[in-house]
N, C-alpha and C positions, 0 to 999 in steps of 0.2 A: 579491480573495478572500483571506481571512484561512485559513492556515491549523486543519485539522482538529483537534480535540482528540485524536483516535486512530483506528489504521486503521479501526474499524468505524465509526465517524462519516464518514473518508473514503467507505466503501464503499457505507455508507445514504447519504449526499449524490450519490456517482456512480450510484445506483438512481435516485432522485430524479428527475434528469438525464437517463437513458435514457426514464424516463417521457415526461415534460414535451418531448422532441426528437421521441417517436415521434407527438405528440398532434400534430392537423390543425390546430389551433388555432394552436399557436407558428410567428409567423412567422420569415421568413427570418434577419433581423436575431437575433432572439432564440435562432436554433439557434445562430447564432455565437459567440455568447457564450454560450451555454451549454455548446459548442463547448470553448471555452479552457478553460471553467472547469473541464469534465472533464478536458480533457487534464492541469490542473495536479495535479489530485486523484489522476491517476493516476499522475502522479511520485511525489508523496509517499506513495501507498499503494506505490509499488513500490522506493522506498528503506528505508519501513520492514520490509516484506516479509526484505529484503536482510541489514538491521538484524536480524532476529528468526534469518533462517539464519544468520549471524556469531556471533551468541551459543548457539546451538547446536550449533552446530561446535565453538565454544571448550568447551561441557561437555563434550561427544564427548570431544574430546580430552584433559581433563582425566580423565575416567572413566577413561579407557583406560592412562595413567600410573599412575591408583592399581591397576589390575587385573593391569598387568605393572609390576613397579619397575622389572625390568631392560632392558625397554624402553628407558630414559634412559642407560643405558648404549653 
């Protein structure tokens, strides 16, 4: 599995997936792998998740320095 071009690609491919695993149709085999394939999907939607609170913390914080100067002090 290659990954996703961005979390919403991640999160429509993991819909996808809940689909196609709840269908009577997909056998045994096939949940398995489709199995992994979620589970990878959901590392990397949950680092980028991670990725996006990091960088909002860092504006956070950056706001809050121009709003108090003396804060730095």
């Amino acid at each position: 599995m290659r990954a996703p071009k961005s979390f919403e690609d991640g999160m429509a491919r993991l819909e996808t997936i809940l689909s196609q695993m709840q269908s009577e149709e997909t056998t045994l085999s096939e949940s398995v792998k489709l199995y992994a394939e979620a589970a990878s999907l959901m590392e990397y939607c949950h680092a980028a998740l991670e990725k996006a609170s990091l960088q909002m913390e860092e504006i956070d914080a950056a706001r809050s320095e121009k709003a108090d100067p003396e804060a730095e002090e």
